[in-house]
VOTI-152208 format. One record per residue (C-alpha): residue in one letter; x, y, z. Coordinates in steps of 0.001 Angstrom, whole numbers, plus 524288, in hexadecimal, padded with zeros to 5 digits. Layout:
N
AXYZ ...
This chain:
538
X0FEF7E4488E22EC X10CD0E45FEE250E X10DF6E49C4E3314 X102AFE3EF1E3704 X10B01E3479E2FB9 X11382E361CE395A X10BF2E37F6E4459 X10518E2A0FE3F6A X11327E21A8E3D28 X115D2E26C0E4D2C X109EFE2169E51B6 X10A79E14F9E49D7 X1170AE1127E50DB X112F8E1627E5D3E X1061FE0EDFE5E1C X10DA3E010EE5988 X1179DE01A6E628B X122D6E06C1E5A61 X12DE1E0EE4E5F86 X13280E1800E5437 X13ADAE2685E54D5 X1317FE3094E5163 X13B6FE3997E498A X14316E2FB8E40F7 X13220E28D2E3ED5 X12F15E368FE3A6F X13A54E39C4E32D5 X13C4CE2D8AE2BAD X12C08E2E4EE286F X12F8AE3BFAE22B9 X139CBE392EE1AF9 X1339DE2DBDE13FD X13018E2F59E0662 X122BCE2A15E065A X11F58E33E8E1244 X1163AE3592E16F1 X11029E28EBE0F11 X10DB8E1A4DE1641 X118B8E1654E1018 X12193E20CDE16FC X11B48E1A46E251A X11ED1E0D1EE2024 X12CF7E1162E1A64 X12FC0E166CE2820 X12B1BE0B68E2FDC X133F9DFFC8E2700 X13DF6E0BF7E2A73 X13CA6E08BFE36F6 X13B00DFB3CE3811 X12C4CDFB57E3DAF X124CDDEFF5E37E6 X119E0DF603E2F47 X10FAEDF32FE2439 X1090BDF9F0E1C05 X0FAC6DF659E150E X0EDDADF7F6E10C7 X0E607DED2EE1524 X0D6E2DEB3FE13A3 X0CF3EDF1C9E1ABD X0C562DEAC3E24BF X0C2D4DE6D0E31DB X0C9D3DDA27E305D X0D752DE0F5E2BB0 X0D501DE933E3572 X0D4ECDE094E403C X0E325DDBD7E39C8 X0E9F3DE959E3C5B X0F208DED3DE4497 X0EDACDF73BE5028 X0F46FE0227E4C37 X0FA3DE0551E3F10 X0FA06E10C0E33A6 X0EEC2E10D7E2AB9 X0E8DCE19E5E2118 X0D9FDE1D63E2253 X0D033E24E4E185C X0C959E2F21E1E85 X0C564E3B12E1B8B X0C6DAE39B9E0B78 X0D59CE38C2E0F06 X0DEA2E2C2CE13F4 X0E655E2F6AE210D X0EFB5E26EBE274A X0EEFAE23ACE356F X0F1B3E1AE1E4083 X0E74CE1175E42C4 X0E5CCE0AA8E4FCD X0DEC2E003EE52B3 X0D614E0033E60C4 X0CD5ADF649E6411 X0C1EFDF970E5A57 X0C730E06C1E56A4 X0D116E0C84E4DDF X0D6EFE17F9E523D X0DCE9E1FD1E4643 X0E9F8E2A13E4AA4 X0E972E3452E4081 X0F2CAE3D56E4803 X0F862E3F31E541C X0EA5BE47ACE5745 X0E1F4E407EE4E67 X0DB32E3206E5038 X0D067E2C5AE4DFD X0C6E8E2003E523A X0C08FE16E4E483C X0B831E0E14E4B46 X0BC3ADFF5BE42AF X0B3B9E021DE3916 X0B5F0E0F34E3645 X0C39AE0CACE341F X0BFD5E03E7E2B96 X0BC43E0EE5E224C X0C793E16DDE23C9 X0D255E0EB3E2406 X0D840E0B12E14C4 X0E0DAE0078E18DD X0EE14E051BE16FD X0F62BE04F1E2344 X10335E0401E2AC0 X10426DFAEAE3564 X1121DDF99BE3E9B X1165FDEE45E4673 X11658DF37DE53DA X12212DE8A6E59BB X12D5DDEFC0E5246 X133CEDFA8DE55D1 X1389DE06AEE4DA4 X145C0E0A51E4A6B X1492FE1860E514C X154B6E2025E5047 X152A1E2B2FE5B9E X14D87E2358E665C X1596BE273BE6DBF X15935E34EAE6A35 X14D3BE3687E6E8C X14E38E302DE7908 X159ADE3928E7BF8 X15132E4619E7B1D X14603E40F1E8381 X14FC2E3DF2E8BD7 X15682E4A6DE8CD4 X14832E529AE8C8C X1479AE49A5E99E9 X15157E503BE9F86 X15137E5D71E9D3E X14283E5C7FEA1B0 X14801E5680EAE30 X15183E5F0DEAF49 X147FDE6AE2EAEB4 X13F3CE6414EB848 X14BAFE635FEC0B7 X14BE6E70E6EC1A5 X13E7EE77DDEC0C8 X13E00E6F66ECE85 X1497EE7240ED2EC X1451BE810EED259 X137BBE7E02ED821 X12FA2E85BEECFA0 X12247E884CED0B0 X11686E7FA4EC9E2 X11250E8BB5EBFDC X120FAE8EA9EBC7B X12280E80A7EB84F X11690E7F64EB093 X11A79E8B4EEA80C X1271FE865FEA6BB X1215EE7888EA1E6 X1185BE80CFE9A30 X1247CE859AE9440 X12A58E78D6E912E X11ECAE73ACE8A05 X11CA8E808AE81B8 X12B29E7F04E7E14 X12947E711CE7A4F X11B74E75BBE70C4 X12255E80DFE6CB0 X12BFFE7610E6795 X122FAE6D15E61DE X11D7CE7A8BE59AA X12A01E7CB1E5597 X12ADDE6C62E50AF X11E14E6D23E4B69 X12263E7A7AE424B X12C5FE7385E3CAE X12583E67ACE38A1 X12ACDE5DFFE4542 X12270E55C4E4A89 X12145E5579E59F2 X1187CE4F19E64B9 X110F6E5C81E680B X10F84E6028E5913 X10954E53D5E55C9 X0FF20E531EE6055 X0FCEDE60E7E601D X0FD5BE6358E5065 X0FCD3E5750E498A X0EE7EE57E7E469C X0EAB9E6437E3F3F X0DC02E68DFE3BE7 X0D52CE7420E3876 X0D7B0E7A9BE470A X0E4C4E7500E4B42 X0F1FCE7665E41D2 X0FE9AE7821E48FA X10565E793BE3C55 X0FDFBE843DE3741 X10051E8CCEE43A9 X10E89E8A97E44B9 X11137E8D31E3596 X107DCE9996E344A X10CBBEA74EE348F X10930EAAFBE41E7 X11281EA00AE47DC X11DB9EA679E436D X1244BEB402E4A2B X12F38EB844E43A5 X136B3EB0C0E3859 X13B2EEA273E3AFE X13508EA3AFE49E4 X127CDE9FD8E4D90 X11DA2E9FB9E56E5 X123C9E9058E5C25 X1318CE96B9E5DC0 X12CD1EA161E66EB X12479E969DE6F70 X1329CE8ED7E6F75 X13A4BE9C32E7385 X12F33E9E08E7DBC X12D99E9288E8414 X13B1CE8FA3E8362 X13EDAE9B11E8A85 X132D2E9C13E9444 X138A0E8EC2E98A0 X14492E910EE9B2B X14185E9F94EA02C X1399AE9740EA7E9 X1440FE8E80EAF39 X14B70E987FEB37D X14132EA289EB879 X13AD0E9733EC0B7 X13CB8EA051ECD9B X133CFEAB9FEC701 X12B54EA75EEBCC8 X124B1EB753EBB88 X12AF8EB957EAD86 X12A64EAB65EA871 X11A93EACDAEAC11 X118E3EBB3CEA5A8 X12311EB766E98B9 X115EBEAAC7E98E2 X10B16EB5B8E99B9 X111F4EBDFAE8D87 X1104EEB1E7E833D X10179EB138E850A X0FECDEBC2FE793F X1075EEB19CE6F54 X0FD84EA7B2E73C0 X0F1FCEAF19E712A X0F9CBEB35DE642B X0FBD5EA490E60F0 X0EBEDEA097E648F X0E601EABEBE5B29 X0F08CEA7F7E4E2E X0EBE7E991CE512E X0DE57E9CB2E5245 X0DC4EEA768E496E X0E6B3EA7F0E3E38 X0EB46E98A2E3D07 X0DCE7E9640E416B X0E49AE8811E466F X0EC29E8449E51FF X0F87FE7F75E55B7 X0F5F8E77CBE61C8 X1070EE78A3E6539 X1028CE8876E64C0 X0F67AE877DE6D30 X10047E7E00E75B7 X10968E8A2CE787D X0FF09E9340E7A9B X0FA03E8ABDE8482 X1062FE886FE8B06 X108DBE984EE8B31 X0FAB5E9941E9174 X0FEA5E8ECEE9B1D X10A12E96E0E9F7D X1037EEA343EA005 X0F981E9D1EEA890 X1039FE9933EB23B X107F1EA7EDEB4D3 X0F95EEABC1EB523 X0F68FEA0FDEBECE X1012AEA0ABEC8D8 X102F1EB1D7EC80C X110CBEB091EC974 X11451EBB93EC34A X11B39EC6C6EC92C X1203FECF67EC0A2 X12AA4ED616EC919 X13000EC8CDECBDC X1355CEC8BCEBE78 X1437FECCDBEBD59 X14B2BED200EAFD9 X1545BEC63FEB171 X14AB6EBEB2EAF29 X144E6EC537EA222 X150C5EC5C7E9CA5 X15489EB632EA031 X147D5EB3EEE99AE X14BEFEBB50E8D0F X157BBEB650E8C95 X151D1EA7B1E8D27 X149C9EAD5EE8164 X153CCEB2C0E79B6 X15CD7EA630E7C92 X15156E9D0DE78DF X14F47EA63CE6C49 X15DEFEA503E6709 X15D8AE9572E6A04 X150B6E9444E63D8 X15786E9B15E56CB X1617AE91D0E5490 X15854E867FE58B8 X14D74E884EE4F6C X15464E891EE439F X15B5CE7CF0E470B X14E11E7732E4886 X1483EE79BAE3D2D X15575E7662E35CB X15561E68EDE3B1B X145F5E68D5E3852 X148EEE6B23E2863 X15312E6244E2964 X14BE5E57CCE2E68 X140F6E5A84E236C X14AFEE5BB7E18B9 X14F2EE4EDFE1EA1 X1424EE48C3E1C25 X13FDEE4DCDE0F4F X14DAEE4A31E099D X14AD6E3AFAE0F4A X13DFEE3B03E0A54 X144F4E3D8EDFDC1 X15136E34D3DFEAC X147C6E290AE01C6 X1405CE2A5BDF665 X14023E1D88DEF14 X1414FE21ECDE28E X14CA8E2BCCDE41D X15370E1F9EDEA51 X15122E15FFDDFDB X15540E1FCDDD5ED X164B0E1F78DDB62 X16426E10E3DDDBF X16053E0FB3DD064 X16BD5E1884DCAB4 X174F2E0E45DD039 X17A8BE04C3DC83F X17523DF79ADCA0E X180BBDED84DD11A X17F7CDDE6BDD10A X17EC5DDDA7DDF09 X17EC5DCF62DDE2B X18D46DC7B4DE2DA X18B29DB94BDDD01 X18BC1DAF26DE664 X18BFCDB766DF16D X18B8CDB3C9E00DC X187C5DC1E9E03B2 X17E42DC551E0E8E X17057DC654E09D4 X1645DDCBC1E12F6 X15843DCF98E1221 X14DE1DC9AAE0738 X1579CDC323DFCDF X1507FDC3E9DF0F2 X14B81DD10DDF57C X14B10DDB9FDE93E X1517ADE3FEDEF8F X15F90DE133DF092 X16814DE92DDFA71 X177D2DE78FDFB7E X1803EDEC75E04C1 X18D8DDEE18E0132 X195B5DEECDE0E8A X19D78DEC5AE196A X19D96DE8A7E2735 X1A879DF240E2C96 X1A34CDFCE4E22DB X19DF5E0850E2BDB X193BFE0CA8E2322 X18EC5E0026E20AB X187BEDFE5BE2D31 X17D42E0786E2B2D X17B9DDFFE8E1D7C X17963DF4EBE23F3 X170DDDF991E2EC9 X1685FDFDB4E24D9 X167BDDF208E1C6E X16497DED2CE2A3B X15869DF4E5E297B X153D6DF27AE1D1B X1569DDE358E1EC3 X14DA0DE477E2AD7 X141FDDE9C4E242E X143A7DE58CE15EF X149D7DD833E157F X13E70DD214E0C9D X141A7DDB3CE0284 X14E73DDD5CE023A X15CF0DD785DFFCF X167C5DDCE2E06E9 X174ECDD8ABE0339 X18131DD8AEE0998 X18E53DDAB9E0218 X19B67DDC2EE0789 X1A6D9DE5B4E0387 X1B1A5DE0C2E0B85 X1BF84DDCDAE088F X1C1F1DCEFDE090B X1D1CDDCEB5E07CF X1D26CDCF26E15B4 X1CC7CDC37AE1BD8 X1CEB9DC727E2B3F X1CA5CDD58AE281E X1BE72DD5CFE316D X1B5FEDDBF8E269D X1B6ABDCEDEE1ED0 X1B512DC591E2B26 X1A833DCDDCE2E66 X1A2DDDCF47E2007 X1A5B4DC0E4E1D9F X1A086DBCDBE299A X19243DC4D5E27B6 X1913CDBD43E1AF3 X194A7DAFEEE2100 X18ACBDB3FCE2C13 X17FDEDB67AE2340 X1814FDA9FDE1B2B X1829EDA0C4E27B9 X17B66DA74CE318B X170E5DAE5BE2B0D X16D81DBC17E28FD X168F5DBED7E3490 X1753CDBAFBE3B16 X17D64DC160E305E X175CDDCEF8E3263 X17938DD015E4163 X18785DCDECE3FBD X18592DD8D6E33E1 X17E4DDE1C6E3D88 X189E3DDFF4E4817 X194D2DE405E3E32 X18DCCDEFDBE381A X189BDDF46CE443A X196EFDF5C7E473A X19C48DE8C4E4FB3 X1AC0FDE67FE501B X1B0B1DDDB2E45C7 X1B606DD56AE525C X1A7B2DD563E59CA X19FFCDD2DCE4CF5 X1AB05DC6A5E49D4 X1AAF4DC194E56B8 X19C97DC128E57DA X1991EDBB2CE493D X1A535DB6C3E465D X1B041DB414E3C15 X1AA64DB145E2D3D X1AD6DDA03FE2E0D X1AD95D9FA3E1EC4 X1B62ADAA25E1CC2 X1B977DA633E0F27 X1ABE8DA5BFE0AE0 X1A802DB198E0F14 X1B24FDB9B6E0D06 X1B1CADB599DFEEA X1A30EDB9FCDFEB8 X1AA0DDC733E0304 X1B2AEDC840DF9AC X1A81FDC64ADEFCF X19FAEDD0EBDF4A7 X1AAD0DDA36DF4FC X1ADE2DD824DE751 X1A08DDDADBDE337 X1A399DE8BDDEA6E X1AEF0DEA69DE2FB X1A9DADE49ADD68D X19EDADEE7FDD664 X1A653DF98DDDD35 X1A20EDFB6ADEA82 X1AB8EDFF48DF244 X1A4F2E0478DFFA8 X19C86E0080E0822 X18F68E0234E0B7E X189C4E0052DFCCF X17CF3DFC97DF9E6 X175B7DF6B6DEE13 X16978DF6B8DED1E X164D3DEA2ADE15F X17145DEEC9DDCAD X17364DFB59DDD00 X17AAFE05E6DE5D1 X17429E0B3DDEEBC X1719DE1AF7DEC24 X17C07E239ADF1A3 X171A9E2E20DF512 X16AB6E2617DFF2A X16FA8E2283E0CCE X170D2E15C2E0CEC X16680E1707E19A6 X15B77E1937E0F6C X15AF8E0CEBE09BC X15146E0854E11BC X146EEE113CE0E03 X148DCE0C12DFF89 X14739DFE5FE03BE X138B9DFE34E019B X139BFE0435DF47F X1452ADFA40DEF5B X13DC9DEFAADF217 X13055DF655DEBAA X13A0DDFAD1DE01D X13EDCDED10DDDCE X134F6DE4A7DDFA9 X12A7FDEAC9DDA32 X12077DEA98DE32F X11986DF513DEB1A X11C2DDF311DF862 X11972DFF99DFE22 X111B6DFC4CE0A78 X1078FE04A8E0BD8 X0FF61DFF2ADFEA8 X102A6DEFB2E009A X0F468DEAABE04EF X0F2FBDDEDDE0EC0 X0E606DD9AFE15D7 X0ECDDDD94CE2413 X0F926DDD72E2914 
């Protein structure tokens, strides 16, 4: 259920159209409280700013003409509810149950498998990423050392069979590697087309984790494919000229593939299709040497054996220090998940608000800036400044959650700036935000906010919304607002209250958003979680 959630979320976005970082999807999915629930898909979506609803509408041929083409739905079917991807085409529906699983349905025999609950995206927006440019930056740089390996297996005109098995070489590495990912719980391109599905003949996961994958403690079956390929390859590059021992050192790992065919077969009675993979890509090689006869034994010279064992025992001392590392980062990154699945639990949240005194946020007669939904339960005020440093990731995410909750809540904007000093830039830009807000709009108000906290020169920012023109007005609204700081003893900024109280010290300010949903639920009473609301049509 787990793994297909998030095989399902990918192809969701994929098939509307939306760009999205595959990691930080995953991760954030993970990490959600709710996982691996509809409400953890819909969490991460509003986390993401992709449009989404979530319903259970009536089931019949005129709803279903009313859907969208592609979207999430849950089906019954055998005695057990599954969630897929349902797409719509022409007459048919086509139901993605994992990356090797679908299925065709005919209208109305989706009609009696469907149960109406469903997640539909709009398909015009675009997802938030994070690593596009990282990524970008390792594709780019796998490029190039291909390339530059190209460069030079041409430049030493080699032979057609020497380059196959040194190809061959490459891609066993590269399955050897996605064995490794797929032992310690990653998920990978190869892993999920060749194990994602798993019946009574095929189990990756059972091979890889049984007894006979593993060959001495900590080291398994995987790490000698790595060490072997790993070497053979770059054994390989340098022994272009005569290929006699790369051939025979090919011929001697046949007897581990037979090895690895009989546990499969006979012990595990499954397979791992990654194994079978590297068997056939050892076959392959041997074939080569069988094929072309190139072998000469007296052509093969001790320098070379022991360059070959040094590769090995180089490769072997590398592959020590890397593994560990690997795994480290691997446990790390899963203690990651399971300590933010924890921290964004609701309740544990709500439990520290609640131990905060309550604060009468309110400032009579105040000009301050309001946004969002004014008479919004939810009341949110920001205690800051413009020149404050760690007030601009504050208000970036205030930002955020104004962008995809301003019906429900109220952010406010307070002040905490000395007003003695009337030409202190500080005052001319606080005074002047407020003045924007109550004669241009807020709108107008929020760009000139987003230039300062984004970090714009005092000069730039003045020179391009200019000096406050009711200075005494508004600097007395200042004044006010920092009294209220000092009347109720806040002294720094950032601070947050949430309906009046301080926001918990345990919690990154970041993670308010993820409560955002629940605040609103929590003071309004009303259940608003979106995968039980019901609607005809979406």
């Amino acid at each position: 259920m787990k793994d297909s959630l998030l095989y399902l979320v990918q192809l969701l976005l994929k098939k509307n159209n939306i760009s999205f970082d595959k990691d930080e999807l995953f991760f954030q999915i993970q990490s959600h409280p709710s996982y691996p629930s509809l409400h953890a898909v819909t969490g991460v979506l509003d986390h993401f700013g992709i449009e989404n609803v979530a319903a259970e509408v009536f089931v019949d041929a005129n709803t279903l003409h009313q859907l969208p083409d592609c979207f999430l739905g849950q089906i019954d079917a055998s005695k057990e509810k599954d969630l897929v991807i349902i797409e719509k085409k022409k007459e048919s529906y086509w139901l993605y149950y994992s990356e090797n699983k679908k299925e065709k349905l005919t209208t109305a025999e989706f009609l009696t498998t469907f149960t109406g609950i469903l997640v539909a995206v709009e398909g015009t927006l675009v997802a938030k990423t994070t690593k596009h440019h990282s990524r970008f930056m390792r594709i780019t740089i796998l490029a190039l050392v291909i390339s530059f390996l190209g460069f030079l297996l041409v430049q030493k005109d080699i032979s057609i069979p020497i380059g196959v098995h040194f190809l061959l070489s490459i891609i066993g590495g590269m399955i050897s590697i996605a064995i490794l990912k797929q032992e310690l719980g990653l998920l990978t391109i190869m892993g999920n087309a060749f194990c994602a599905e798993v019946n009574d003949k095929k189990d990756c996961d059972a091979v890889l984790t049984s007894k006979g994958a593993s060959v001495i403690k900590g080291y398994k079956l995987s790490d000698l494919s790595v060490l072997y390929f790993t070497s053979l390859a770059l054994f390989t590059f340098f022994s272009i000229e005569e290929p006699t021992l790369v051939y025979i050192i090919s011929g001697l790992a046949i007897p581990i593939t037979l090895y690895s065919l009989y546990y499969q077969y006979v012990v595990v009675k499954k397979w791992c299709l990654l194994c079978v993979s590297i068997v056939t890509v050892l076959w392959a090689q041997t074939l080569i040497f069988i094929v072309t006869a190139e072998v000469a034994l007296h052509k093969i010279a001790f320098k070379d054996i022991i360059i070959f064992a040094g590769i090995v025992l180089i490769s072997g001392i590398v592959w020590s220090y890397v593994k560990p590392l690997l795994q480290e980062v691997n446990e790390l990154r899963k203690e990651k998940i399971t300590q933010l699945r924890f921290k964004r639990n609701f309740e544990l949240f709500n439990s520290l608000l609640q131990k905060s005194p309550v604060i009468n946020s309110k400032i009579k007669n105040s000009k301050e800036i309001v946004l969002g939904n004014p008479n919004a339960n939810v009341v949110i005020t920001s205690i800051t400044n413009p020149f404050c440093v760690h007030c601009r990731p504050v208000h970036q995410q205030l930002d955020q959650i104004l962008y995809q909750y301003q019906e429900d809540v109220k952010i406010v904007i307070r002040f905490n700036v000395n007003t003695r000093n009337h030409v202190d830039d500080t005052v001319k830009v606080a005074s002047r935000l407020v003045e924007l807000y109550h004669t241009e709009g807020k709108e107008v108000c929020l760009q000139a906010m987003n230039d300062i906290y984004q970090g714009e020169a005092p000069d730039t920012w003045l020179q391009k919304w200019g000096d406050c023109i009711e200075k005494e007005l508004y600097i007395s609204e200042l004044a006010q607002q920092s009294l209220w700081c000092v009347t109720h003893n806040i002294n720094f900024t950032p601070e947050i209250l949430v309906n009046g109280r301080s926001y918990p010290k345990e919690y990154d300010r970041s993670d308010l958003i993820f409560f955002i949903e629940d605040l609103v639920e929590e003071h309004t009473n009303q259940v608003i979680e979106k995968p039980v609301h019901t609607m005809q049509v979406i």
